[in-house]
N, C-alpha and C positions, 0 to 999 in steps of 0.2 A: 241300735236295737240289741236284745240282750238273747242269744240264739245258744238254747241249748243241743248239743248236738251227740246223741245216744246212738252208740254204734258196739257190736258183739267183737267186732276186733279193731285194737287199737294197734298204737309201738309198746313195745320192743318187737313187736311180729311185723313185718317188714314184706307188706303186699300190695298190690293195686289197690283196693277198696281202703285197707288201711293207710296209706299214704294218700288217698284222695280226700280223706275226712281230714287227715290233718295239713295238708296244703288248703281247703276251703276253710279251715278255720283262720289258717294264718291270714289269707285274701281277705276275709272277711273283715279281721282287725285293721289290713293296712286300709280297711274304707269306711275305719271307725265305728265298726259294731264292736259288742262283748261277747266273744266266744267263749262257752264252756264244754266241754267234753266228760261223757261219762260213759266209762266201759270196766270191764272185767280187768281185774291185774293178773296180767299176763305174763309178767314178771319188770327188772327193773328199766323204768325209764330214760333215756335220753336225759343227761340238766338242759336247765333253761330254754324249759319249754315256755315260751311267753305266755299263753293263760291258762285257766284255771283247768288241771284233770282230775277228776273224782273217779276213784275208781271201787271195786268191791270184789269181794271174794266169792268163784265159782264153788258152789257146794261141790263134794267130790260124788257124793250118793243120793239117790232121785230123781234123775234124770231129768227131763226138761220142766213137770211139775216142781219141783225145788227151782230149780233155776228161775223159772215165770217168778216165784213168790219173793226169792232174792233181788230180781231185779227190778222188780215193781217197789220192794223197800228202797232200792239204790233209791230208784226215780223222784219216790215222791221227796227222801232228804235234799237230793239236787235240786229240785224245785222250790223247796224252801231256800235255799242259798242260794241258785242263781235270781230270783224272781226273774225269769226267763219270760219275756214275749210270745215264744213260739218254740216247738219243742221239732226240733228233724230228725227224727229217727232214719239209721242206716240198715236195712235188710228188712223185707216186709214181713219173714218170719218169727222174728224173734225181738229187735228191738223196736220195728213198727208194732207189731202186735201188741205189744208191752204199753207203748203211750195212747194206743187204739183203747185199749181193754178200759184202761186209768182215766180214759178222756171225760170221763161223766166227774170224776174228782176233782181232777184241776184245772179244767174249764178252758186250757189252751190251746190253737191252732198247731193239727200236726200234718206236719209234710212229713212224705218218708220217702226214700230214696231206695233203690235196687238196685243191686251191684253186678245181678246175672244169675252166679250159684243159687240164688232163691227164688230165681223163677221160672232159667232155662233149665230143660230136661235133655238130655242123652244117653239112653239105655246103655248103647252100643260104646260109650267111653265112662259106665260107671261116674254119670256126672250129675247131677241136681240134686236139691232139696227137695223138690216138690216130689220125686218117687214115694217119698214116703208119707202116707194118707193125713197125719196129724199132720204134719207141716204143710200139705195143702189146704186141710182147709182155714189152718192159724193165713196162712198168704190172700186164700180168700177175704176173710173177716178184714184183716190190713184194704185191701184194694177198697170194698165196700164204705169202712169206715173213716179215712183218713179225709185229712179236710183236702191236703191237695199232692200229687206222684210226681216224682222226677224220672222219669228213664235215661238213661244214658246215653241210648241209642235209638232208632229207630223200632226195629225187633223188640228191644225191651217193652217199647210202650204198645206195641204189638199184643205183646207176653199179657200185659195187664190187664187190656183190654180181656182179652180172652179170661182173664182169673175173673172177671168184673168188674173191673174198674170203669167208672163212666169215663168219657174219651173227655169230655169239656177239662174232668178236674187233672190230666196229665202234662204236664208241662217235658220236653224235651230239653236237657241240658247235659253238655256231654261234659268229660274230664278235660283236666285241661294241662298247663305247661307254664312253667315258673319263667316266662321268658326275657326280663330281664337279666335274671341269673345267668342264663344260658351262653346270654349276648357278652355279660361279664367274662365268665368263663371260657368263651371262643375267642376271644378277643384278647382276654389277659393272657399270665404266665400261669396260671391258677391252674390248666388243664394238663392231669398226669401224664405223660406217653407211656404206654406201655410197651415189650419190647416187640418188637416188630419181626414175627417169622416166615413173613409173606414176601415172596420178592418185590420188588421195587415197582415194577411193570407190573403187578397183579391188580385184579379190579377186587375191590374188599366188598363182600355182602353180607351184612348183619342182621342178626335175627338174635331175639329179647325176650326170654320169657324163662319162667319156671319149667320143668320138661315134668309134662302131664300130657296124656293121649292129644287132651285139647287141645295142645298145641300144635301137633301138626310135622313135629321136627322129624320123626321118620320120613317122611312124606319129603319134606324138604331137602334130607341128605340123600335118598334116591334121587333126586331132579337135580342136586349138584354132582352126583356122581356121573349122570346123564352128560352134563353139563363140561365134567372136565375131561371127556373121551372125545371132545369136538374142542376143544378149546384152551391153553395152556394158561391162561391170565385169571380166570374165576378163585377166590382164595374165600372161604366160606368161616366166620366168625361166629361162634353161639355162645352166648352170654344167660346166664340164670341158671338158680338154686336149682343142681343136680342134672344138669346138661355134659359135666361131664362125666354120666354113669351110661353116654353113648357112645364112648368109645371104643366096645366089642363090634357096633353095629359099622362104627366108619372104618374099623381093622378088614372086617368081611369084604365091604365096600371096598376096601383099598387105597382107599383118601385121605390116609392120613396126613399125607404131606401137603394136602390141601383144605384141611379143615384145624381151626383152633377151638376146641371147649375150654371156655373160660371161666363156668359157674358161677358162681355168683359175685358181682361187682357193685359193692366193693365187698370185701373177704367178710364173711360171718365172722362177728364179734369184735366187728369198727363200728366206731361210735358215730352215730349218725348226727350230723347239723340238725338239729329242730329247725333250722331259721331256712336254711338250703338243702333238704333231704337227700335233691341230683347228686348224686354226688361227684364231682372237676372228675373221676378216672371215665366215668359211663358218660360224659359229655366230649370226654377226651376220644372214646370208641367212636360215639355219633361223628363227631366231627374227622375221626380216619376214614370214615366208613365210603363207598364210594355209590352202593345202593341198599337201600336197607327192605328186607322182606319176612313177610307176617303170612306162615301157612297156616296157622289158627282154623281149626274146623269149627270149634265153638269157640264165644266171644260176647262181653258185657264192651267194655272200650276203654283197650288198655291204655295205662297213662303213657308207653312209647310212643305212640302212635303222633299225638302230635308233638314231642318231644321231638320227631323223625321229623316231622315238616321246619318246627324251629330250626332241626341243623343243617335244612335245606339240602333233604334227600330225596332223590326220586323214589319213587316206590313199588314192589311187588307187593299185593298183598293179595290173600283169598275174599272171595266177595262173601262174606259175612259179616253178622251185626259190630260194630264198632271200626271195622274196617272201610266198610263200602261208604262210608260218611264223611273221610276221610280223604279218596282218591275221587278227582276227576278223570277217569278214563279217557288216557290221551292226552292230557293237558300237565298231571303230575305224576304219572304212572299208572299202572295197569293191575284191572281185577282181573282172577282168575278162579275157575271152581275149586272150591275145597275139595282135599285127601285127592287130588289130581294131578302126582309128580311130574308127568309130561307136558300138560300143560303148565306147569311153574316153571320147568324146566325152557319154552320155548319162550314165555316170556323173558326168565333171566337173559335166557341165553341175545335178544333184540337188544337188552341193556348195553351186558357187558360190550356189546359188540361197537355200540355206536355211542360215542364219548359226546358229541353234541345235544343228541337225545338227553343225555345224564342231565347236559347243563342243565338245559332249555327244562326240564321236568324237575330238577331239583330248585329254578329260579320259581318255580311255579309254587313248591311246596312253598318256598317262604314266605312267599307273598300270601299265602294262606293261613300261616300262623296265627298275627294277632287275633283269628277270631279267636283260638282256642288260649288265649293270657288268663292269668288263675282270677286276677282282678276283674275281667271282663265277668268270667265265669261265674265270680262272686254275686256280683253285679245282679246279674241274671236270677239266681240264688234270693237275692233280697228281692226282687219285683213280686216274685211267688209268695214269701214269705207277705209283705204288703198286700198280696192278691186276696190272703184268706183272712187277714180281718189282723195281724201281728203289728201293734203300735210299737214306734219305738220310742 
């Protein structure tokens, strides 16, 4: 099948949503479809990106009217060179909207898929698309007219509902996890160490994200601060773009000598594997890690998450959308209420304490994995794609 797949942000920008369009396109190829991608040049690409990327230049002046008109030209010349099957649009605002509006032209099945920022709203952390009136009702129009939705999580297809989407035409498929790669990487000489400032006897707990309200990490470093006034062994690791612009807040805190900001891994302006994006140092973290936790107040379903379970970690995480999907409570770890450092705190704190627990919860996360394999996920991907009428 020949799947074109139209997304507002691609690589050289380096995000969940962006990296989940192009890990499904790789999937996709290893199960014998033709992936093509068409997005905005962002700037320069990755080599040997194995298929095809078409990309186009964002007008600087017009605002989203230019942009609609630019990117409806992308589409239709994409169309013409891939003779595409079925067209997936990434984000209901803008690149679903785009193959919706077009759909009387080129006659093809579109699924489009939502990433979260286009459809979840929080005032209180300056977060969503939809606050602002045009983009609600472009989100609407998308839900209405799309032949079939992916949501990622739960909540999301919630979110959809609620824009109007009919519940029959929503399909749930969440992100997923390069797990061969990983098995390579844990297993080979392949995975970085980095240098190790945590003593020996310390329990390591890792947290993954870009540092934005939504994530939570204030929240988190109060409930390790909590945490290491009861307890000498908690060593707190934070990883992602601009995590370490908290370290006024851990100096207050007092914790330094119990907290690493690591920022981003691997270092902005390393060339990224097109083929393995994980890249061996953040598989080398996962696998030091000794519990890994997600205070996330808002959440689409980030691609650690089961990256966590591949490296067979137990888990703290807050019970929201792309987390709560992820934990068996009790079986591989523990949900807990969002922006609530006490209780984060008393969970960490049952972890670090009980080293059998770890196992037994971390043997549980791996065994949970293969649902979430990128192939499997692909998989899933083409059934939808077949469900709304896309021959290959």
């Amino acid at each position: 099948m020949r799947v074109l797949l139209v997304t507002p942000n691609y690589l050289p920008v380096i995000g969940g949503a962006e990296l989940a369009v192009h890990y499904l396109a790789l999937a996709l190829q290893r199960l014998g479809h033709q992936p093509f991608v068409l997005c905005p040049d962002l700037g320069p690409l990755p080599p040997a990106i194995p298929f095809p990327v078409w990309r186009y230049q964002v007008p600087r002046r017009g605002g989203w009217r230019a942009c609609s008109w630019v990117l409806r030209a992308a589409l239709l010349r994409a169309l013409v060179r891939s003779r595409c099957d079925v067209i997936h649009a990434h984000y209901a605002d803008s690149a679903g909207w785009a193959a919706c509006a077009f759909r009387s032209f080129h006659r093809r099945p579109v699924v489009v898929t939502s990433h979260g920022a286009d459809l979840q709203t929080a005032d209180e952390l300056d977060y969503g698309l939809r606050r602002d009136r045009a983009v609600d009702r472009r989100v609407r129009t998308t839900m209405a007219r799309a032949n079939a939705l992916i949501a990622i999580s739960t909540e999301i297809a919630a979110e959809m509902r609620l824009a109007g989407a009919p519940a029959e035409r929503i399909a749930q498929i969440p992100n997923g996890v390069d797990l061969k790669w990983m098995r390579q990487c844990q297993d080979g000489s392949s995975v970085a160490q980095s240098d190790a400032s945590a003593p020996a006897a310390s329990v390591r707990i890792l947290a993954v994200g870009r540092n934005h309200p939504k994530k939570g990490f204030e929240h988190l470093l109060r409930a390790h601060a909590g945490l290491c006034m009861r307890d000498p062994r908690p060593h707190l690791v934070l990883i992602g773009r601009g995590t370490e612009l908290l370290r006024p807040m851990v100096e207050k805190l007092r914790i330094s000598h119990r907290v690493e900001l690591r920022g981003r891994i691997p270092a902005s302006g390393t060339a990224l594997d097109p083929l393995h994006p994980l890249s061996p140092e953040l598989i080398g973290e996962l696998k030091r890690a000794d519990i890994f936790c997600s205070p996330s107040i808002v959440e689409g379903f980030p691609l650690v998450n089961p990256e966590a379970l591949a490296a067979g970690l137990p888990l703290v995480l807050t019970n929201v959308s792309g987390n709560r999907e992820v934990v068996r409570d009790g079986c591989n770890g523990t949900l807990v209420p969002p922006a609530d450092p006490q209780a984060l705190e008393a969970a960490l704190a049952e972890l670090v304490a009980d080293s059998a627990r770890r196992a037994r919860y971390g043997a549980a996360s791996a065994e949970l994995a293969p649902r979430y394999d990128w192939e499997r996920i692909a998989a899933d991907h083409f059934s939808v794609y077949a469900a709304v009428g896309a021959r290959p």
